[in-house]
C-alpha positions, 0 to 999 in steps of 0.5 A, spaced: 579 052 618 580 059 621 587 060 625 587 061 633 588 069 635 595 069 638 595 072 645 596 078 644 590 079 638 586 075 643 587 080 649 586 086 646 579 083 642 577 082 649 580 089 651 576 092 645 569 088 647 569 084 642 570 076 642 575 073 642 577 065 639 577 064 646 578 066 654 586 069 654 589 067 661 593 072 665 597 068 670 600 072 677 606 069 679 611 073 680 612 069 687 611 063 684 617 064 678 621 066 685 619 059 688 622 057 681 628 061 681 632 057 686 635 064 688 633 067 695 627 071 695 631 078 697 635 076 692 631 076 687 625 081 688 632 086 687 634 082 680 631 085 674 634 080 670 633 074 674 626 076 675 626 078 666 628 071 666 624 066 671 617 071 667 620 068 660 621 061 663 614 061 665 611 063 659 616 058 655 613 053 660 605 055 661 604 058 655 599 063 657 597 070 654 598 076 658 604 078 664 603 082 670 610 084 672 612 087 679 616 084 686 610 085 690 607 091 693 612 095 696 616 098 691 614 105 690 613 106 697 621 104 698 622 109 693 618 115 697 624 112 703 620 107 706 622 102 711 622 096 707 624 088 709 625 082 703 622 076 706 624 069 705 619 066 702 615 071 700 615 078 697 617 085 700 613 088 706 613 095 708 615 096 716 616 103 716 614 109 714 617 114 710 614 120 715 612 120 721 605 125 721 602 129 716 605 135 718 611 132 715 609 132 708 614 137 704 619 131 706 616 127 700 619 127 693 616 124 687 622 118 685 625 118 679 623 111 677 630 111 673 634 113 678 630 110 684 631 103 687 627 098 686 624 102 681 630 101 676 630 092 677 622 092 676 624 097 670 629 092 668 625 086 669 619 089 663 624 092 659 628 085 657 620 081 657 618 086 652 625 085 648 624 077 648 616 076 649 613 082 647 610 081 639 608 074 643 605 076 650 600 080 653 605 085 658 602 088 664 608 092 667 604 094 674 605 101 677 605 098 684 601 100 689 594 106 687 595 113 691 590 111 696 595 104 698 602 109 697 599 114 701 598 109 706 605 106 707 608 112 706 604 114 713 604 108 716 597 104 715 595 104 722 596 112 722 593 112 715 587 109 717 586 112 724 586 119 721 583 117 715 577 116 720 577 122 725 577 126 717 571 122 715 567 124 721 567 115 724 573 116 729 570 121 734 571 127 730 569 135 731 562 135 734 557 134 732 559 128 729 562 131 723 570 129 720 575 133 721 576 138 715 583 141 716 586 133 717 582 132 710 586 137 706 592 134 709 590 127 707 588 129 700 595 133 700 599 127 701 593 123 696 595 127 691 603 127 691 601 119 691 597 119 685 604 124 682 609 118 684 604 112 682 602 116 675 610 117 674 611 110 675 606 108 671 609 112 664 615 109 666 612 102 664 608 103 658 616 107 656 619 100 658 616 096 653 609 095 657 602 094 653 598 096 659 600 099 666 596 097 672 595 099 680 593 095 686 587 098 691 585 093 696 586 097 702 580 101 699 576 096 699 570 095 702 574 089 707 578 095 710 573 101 708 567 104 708 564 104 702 563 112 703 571 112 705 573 109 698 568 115 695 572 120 698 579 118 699 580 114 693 575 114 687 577 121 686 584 119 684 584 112 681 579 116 676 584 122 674 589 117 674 585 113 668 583 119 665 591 123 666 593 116 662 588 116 657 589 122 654 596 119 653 594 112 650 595 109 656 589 104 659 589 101 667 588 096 670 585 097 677 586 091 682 582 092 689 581 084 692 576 081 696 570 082 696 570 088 691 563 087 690 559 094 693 564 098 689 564 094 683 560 099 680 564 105 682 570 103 679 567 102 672 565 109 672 573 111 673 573 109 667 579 104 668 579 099 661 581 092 666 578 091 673 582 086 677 577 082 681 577 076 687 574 069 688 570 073 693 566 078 689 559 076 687 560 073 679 553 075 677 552 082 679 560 084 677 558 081 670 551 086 671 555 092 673 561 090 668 558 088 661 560 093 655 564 096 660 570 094 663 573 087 662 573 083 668 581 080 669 580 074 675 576 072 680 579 065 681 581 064 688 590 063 688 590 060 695 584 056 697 584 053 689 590 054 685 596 053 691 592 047 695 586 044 690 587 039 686 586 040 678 579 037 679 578 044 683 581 048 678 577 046 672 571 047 676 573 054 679 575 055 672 568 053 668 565 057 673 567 064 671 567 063 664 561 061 665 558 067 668 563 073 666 565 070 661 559 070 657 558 075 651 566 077 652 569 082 658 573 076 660 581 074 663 581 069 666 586 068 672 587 068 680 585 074 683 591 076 686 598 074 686 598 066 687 603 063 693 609 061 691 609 053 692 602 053 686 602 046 684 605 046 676 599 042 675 594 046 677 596 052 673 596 048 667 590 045 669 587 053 669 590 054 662 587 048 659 580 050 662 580 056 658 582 052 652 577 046 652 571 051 655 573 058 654 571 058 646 566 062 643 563 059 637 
């Protein structure tokens, strides 16, 4: 009888495009451990050793294959000197920008993530995993949030996406009806110092012991942008930061939720090895646009199935896209964003033991 792969051959078979024993399981709880901890969430999303801990305890207990680490979406933009709140009960929020308008950017400084809180906690929290676990388990250590989402937060979301659409031109704009060029160069300005802090920060996970590094976009996405706003604004970035990292070894995941679906293909071409996907995008046509190409990291909805489903639910959510995007390989399966802190146990070890009895490839 031939041995079961351990998580980490099984991972990076399906990386590589080849087919593993079975599904690998990515669970993205870092809410969830915090729930766990008993500690106050501000607290622990400042704690690189409590949230080293609670990640090591969950994997004790769920046994699944890959880690994403990170305290939210909030820590290079605190960093950058953005106004940031620790909730209780959920994870941080910027409520604050760093500059108040584009005429502001030589402001900025890029953070040195070994100096810069929370940057250091977050660094801590995967130095000591990769110590612990990292011969065992598939360690994701996430770079925060992609250049497009940064710059964003930096400027103040409002702000960014008012002159994000006066530059495109569907905002008034000069007329004509044609976008604003000089307010273009500004925003590109502030995308490219942007993509210098995430690609920084990115490094520095993969030097703290990570396997994989990975940014999250979903303010791109086409429930925020216009298809043509992602193309211009944020294609360009996300594909020099892969390649920047490819050039050193460094493979990227790229997370964009919601329904990703009319970009799916333009997010393979910037040629990230991972594209982390929701409940909300269409299985069918991600596979087309995915297969041989890029490995599908998602889409089971964390709410609506993993927090308030029963385990019933899990497991049909769970055959359902093993089934479809599971299917040749290019899978791992998981939520498709962070699941709420107060997922039942249950119902996670119910996804993972859905993966073990239906995501075997003969």
């Amino acid at each position: 009888m031939t041995q079961p792969m351990t998580s980490l051959e099984r991972t990076r078979t399906v990386l590589a495009g080849g087919i593993p024993d079975r599904v690998p399981v990515d669970l993205h709880n870092f809410m969830m451990v915090a729930e766990d901890s008993g500690m106050p969430f501000p607290e622990f999303f400042q704690n690189g050793e409590a949230m080293a801990e609670g990640q090591i305890k969950a994997w004790r207990e769920f046994g699944h294959d890959v880690l994403i680490l990170e305290n939210g979406t909030a820590a290079l933009a605190e960093a950058c000197g953005a106004q940031v709140e620790y909730m209780e009960g959920s994870a941080p929020v910027c409520h604050g920008p760093a500059i108040r308008s584009l005429d502001d950017l030589d402001k900025l400084k890029v953070p040195d993530p070994y100096k810069a809180f929370p940057l250091t906690e977050n660094l801590k929290t995967t130095r000591i995993v990769a110590q612990e676990i990292g011969d065992k388990a598939f360690i994701i250590g996430r770079a925060d949030q992609g250049p497009f989402s940064l710059a964003a937060m930096l400027l103040g979301m409002e702000e960014f996406l008012l002159r994000l659409a006066q530059a495109d031109g569907a905002h008034g704009g000069r007329r004509g009806g044609g976008g604003d060029p000089e307010l273009a160069k500004k925003l590109h300005r502030l995308l490219e110092f942007s993509l210098a802090v995430t690609t920084r920060y990115a490094y520095a996970q993969i030097e703290a012991g990570a396997h994989m590094t990975s940014i999250g976009e979903s303010l791109s996405g086409p429930d925020v942008c216009s298809p043509k706003s992602y193309k211009t604004f944020e294609w360009s970035y996300a594909k020099r930061m892969v390649e920047n990292l490819k050039a050193d070894n460094i493979q990227l995941a790229y997370h964009i939720c919601g329904d990703a679906t009319a970009i799916v293909p333009d997010m393979v071409e910037t040629g990230a090895m991972v594209l982390e996907l929701d409940y909300k995008v269409d299985m069918p046509a991600v596979k087309a646009a995915t297969r041989g190409r890029a490995t599908v990291l998602g889409p089971v909805d964390p709410s609506g199935v993993m927090a308030l489903g029963a385990p019933s639910d899990v497991e049909r959510a769970a055959r359902e896209a093993i089934d479809i995007l599971g299917e040749g390989g290019g899978l791992i399966l998981g939520p498709g964003c962070a699941l709420p802190p107060k997922t039942p146990p249950e119902n996670v070890h119910t996804l993972i033991e859905t993966a073990r009895k239906y995501g075997v490839y003969a």
